[in-house]
Phi, psi and omega in degrees: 000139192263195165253005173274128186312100196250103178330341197282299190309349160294004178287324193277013178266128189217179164271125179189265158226145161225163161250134121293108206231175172189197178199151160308140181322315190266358185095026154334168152216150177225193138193198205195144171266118189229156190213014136248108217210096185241135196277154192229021201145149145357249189229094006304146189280102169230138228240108189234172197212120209266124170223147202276119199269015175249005197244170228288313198284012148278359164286335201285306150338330184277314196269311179269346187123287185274147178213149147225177172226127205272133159279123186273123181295171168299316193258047197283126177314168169289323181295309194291321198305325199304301236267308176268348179227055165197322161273174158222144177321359192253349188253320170246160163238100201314308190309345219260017202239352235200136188288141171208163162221159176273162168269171165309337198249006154110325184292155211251148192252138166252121156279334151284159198053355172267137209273315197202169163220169199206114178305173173227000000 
């Protein structure tokens, strides 16, 4: 996958699961399972994401800036849904059970199970 930007991949925004991830001032990484995830412009093509403002990873999103977000396949196990929408990042460190790479923008890309990504 590359990170240059290709319009098609907003085809692939729907309701459905995604990972969010982001990472910390000091450099952290967290993410989180969101199942709202819209597009909010064109052109420029940009993109938004409802995240829950007690959890670690909207903090993190607060402090770098920054986020992205992995379109989640249909058929991602329960155990990965688990891992990522059921624990939190302040008890486990989720990236570290999961394929990533980091992006240019310092956030961490979750690679499994993902159809495409999105800088946020």
């Amino acid at each position: 996958m590359s990170e240059r930007f290709d319009p098609r991949t907003l085809w692939n925004i729907s309701y459905g699961f995604y990972v969010v991830t982001s990472h910390s001032a000091d450099g952290k990484l967290n993410g989180q399972i969101a199942n709202s995830v819209f597009q909010v412009t064109a052109e420029p093509p940009q993109i938004a994401a409802a995240i829950n403002k007690g959890n670690l990873t909207h903090r993190y999103i607060e402090e770098s800036g920054v986020f992205t977000v992995s379109v989640l396949a249909q058929e991602v196990p329960i155990a990965f849904i688990g891992l990522f929408g059921f624990s939190s990042g302040r008890d486990v460190d989720k990236l570290s059970q999961v394929n990533y790479k980091t992006s240019t923008i310092g956030a961490p890309i979750v690679l499994d199970y993902a159809l495409c990504f999105f800088r946020g």
